[in-house]
C-alpha positions as CSV (number, residue, x, y, z in Angstrom):
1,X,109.1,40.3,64.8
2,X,110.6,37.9,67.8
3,X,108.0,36.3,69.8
4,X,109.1,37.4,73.5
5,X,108.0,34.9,76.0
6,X,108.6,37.1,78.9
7,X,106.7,40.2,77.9
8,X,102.5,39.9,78.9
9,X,101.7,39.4,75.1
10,X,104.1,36.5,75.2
11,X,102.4,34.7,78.6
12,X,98.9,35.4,76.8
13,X,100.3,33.4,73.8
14,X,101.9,30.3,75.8
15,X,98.3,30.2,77.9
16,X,95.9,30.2,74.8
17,X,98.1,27.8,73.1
18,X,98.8,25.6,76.3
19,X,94.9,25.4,76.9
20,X,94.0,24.6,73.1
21,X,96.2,21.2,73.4
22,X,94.9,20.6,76.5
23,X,91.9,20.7,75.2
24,X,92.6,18.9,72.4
25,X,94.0,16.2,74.6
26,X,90.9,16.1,76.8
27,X,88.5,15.9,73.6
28,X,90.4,13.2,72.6
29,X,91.0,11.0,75.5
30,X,87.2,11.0,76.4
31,X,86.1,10.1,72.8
32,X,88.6,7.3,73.7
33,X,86.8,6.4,76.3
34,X,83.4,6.5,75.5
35,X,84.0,4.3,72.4
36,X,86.2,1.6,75.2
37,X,82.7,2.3,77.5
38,X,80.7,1.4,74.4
39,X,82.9,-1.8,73.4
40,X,82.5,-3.2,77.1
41,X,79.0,-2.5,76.7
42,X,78.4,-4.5,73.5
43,X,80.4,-7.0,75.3
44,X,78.2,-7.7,77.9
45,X,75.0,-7.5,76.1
46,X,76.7,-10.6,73.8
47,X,77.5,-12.6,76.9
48,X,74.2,-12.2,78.9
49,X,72.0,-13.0,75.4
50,X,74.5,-16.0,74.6
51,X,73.9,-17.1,78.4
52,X,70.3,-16.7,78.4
53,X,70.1,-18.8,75.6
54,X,71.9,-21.9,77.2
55,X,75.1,-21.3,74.8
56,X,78.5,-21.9,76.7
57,X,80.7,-19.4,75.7
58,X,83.5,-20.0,78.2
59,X,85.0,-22.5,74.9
60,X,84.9,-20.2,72.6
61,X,85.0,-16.5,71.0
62,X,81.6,-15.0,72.2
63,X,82.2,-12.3,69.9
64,X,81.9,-14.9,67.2
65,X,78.9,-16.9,68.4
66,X,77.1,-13.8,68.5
67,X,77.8,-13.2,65.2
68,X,76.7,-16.1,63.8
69,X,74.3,-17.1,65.7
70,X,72.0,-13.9,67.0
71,X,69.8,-11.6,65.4
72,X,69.2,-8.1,67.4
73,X,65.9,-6.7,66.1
74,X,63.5,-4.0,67.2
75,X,60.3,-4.2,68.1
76,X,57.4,-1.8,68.9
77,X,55.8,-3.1,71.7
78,X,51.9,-1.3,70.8
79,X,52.1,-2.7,67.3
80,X,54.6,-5.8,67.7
81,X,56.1,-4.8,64.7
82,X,60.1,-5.1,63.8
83,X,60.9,-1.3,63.0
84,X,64.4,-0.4,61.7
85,X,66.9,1.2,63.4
86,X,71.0,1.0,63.0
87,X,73.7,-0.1,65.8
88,X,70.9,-2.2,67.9
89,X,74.0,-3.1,70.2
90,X,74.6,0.4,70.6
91,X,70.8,1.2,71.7
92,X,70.4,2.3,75.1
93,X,67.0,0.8,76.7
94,X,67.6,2.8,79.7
95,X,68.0,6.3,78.4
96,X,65.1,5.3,76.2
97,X,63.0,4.5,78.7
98,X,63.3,7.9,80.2
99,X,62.9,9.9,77.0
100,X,59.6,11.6,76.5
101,X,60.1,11.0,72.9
102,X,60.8,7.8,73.2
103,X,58.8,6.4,76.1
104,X,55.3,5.8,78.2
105,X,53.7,5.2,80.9
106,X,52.6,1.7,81.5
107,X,48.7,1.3,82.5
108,X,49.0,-1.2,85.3
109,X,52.9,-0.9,86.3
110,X,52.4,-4.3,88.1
111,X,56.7,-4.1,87.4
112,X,57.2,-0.5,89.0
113,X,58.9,0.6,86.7
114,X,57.2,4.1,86.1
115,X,58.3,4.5,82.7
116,X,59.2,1.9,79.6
117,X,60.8,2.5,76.1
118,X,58.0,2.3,73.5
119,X,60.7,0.4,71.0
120,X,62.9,-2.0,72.8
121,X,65.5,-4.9,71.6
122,X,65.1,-8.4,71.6
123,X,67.5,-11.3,70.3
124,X,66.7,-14.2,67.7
125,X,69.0,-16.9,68.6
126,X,69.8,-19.5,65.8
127,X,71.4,-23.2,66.4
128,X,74.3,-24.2,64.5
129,X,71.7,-25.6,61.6
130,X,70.2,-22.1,61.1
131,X,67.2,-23.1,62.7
132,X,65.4,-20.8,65.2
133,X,66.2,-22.3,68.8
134,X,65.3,-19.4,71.0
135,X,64.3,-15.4,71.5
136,X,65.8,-13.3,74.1
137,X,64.2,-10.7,75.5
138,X,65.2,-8.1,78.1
139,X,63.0,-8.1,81.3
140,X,63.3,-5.5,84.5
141,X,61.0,-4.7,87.2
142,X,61.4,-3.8,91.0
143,X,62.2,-5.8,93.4
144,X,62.4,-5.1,97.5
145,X,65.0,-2.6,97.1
146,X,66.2,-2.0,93.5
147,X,65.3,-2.6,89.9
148,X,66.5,-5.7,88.8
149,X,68.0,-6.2,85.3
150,X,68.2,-9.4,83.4
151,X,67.2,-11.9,80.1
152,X,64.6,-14.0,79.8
153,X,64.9,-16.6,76.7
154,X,61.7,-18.7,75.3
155,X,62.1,-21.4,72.8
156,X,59.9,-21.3,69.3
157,X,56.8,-22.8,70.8
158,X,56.6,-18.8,72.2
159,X,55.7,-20.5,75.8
160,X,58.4,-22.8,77.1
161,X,61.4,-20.7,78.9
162,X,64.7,-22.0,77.7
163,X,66.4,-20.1,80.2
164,X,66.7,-16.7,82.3
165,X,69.0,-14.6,83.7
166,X,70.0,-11.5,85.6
167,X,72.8,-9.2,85.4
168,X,72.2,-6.1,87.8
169,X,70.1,-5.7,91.1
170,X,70.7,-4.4,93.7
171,X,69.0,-6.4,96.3
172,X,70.2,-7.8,100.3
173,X,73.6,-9.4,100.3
174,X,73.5,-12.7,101.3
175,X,69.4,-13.1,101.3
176,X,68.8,-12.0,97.8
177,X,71.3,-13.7,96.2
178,X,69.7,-16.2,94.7
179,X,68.9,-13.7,92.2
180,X,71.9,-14.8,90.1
181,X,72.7,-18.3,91.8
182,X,72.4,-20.8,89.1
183,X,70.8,-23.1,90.8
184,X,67.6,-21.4,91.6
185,X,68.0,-20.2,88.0
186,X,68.2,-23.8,86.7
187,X,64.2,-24.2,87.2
188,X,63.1,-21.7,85.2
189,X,64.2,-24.0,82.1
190,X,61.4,-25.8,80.8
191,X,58.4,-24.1,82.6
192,X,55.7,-22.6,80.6
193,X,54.8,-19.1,80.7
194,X,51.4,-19.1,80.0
195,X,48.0,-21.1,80.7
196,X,45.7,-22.6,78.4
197,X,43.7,-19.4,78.2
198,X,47.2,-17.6,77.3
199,X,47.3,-15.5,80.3
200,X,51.0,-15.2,82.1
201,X,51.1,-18.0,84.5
202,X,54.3,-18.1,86.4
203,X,54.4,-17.9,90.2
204,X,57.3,-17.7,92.6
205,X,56.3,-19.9,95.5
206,X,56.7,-19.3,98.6
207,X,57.6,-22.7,100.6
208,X,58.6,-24.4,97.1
209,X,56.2,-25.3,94.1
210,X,54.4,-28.9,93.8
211,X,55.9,-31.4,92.0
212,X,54.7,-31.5,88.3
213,X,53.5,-28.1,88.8
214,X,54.6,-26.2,85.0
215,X,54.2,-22.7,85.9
216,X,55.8,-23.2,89.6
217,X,59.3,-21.7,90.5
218,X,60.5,-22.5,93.7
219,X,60.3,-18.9,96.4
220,X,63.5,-18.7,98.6
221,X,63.0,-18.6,102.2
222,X,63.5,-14.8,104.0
223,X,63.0,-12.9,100.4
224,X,59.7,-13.6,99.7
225,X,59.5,-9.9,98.6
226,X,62.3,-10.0,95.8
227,X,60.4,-13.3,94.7
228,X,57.3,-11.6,94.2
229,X,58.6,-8.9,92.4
230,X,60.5,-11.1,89.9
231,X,57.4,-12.6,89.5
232,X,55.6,-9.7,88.6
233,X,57.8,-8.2,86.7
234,X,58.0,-11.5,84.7
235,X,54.2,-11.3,84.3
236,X,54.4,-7.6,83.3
237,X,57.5,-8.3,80.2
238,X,55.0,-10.9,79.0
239,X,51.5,-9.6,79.5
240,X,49.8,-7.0,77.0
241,X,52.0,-3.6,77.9
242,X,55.3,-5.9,77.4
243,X,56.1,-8.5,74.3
244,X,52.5,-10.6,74.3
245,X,51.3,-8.0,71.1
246,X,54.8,-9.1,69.6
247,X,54.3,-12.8,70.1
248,X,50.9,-13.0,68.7
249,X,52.4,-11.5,66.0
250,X,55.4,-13.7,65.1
251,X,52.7,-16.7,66.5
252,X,50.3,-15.6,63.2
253,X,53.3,-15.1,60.4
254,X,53.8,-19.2,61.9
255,X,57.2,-18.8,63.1
């Protein structure tokens, strides 16, 4: 029988089928662009890590330093245990962090954060001789206004910062800014996280530290609030709710 465009039966037809490829064509243009969304995403992770760890990446593939030089794992923060789990550059800390299967509550939220991932990612940074030069871990916490995202990386003694850095806040233009300027940055590298009795020791100071002072970082004049809230959330990422169960752990296997 003749299909008869012009007849109701025929504009039903054209509509269904018009609506299926449409569809189609929606389905398949998003699936595009989640997998470009997830790309940019591993993207950035490999810059921020390779940055935190002091590696210049502006000569070079990035992709390929990461590769070759950085080892995601996952640890449980309660046990500080590696446990498995496939596409680590694909894990999503944030929507983990929010889970009820996946999450809790800190104790003492010193960081504000309200809720943390129980299982989070952290970095293993090799130098060219295959020798462990650094671990990268993510840190976050509030400061005045926002949560602010970033890196901290600590060379093999588990107490010297090689580096840190932060990607995403959200902070006043113009007086918070030193949260990325890499400057203020700069004098994190080389100062010790903990004291003698293993207790977090870093302090953003407001009016600048002493000189010789190892646990000292320099406060910046009119946002003494942002300061004390990296400070903090430093102090929570390394205390007992954050990565300290992990380091012990890697500290007693003599890494």
């Amino acid at each position: 029988m003749a299909f008869k465009k012009d007849t109701v039966t025929g504009t039903m037809i054209f509509i269904i089928v018009l609506s299926l490829v449409c569809s189609f064509m929606i389905t398949g243009t998003a699936e595009i662009l989640k997998e470009r969304k997830l790309a940019k995403k591993r993207d950035e992770v490999k810059q921020f890590v390779l940055k935190a760890a002091g590696i210049d990446i502006s000569q070079g593939d990035f992709n390929a330093l990461f590769e070759q030089r950085v080892k995601p794992k996952m640890v449980n923060l309660a046990s500080g245990q590696v446990t498995e789990k496939d596409n680590l550059l694909d894990f999503d800390e944030r929507m983990a962090a929010i889970n009820p299967e996946t999450s809790t509550k800190p104790k003492k939220d010193i960081a504000k954060i309200k809720t943390m991932a129980t299982d989070i990612r952290i970095f293993e940074v090799y130098d060219a001789n295959g020798q462990l030069s650094s671990i990268v871990m993510p840190i976050y916490g509030k400061g005045l206004w926002s949560i602010i995202y970033g890196y901290m990386a600590i060379r093999p003694d588990l107490n010297t910062i090689e580096n840190i850095v932060f990607y995403e806040h959200g902070e006043t233009p113009g007086i918070a800014d030193f949260v990325t300027d890499p400057q203020w940055l700069a004098l994190w590298q080389g100062k010790k996280l903990f004291d003698d009795k293993g207790k977090v020791a870093i302090k953003v100071i407001k009016g600048g530290a002493k000189e010789g002072d190892i646990h000292g970082i320099d406060g910046v004049s009119g946002a003494t609030r942002t300061g004390v809230g990296i400070q903090r959330l430093v102090g929570f990422w390394f205390g007992v709710e954050g990565y300290q169960t992990y380091l012990h752990a890697i500290a007693a296997e003599g890494k």
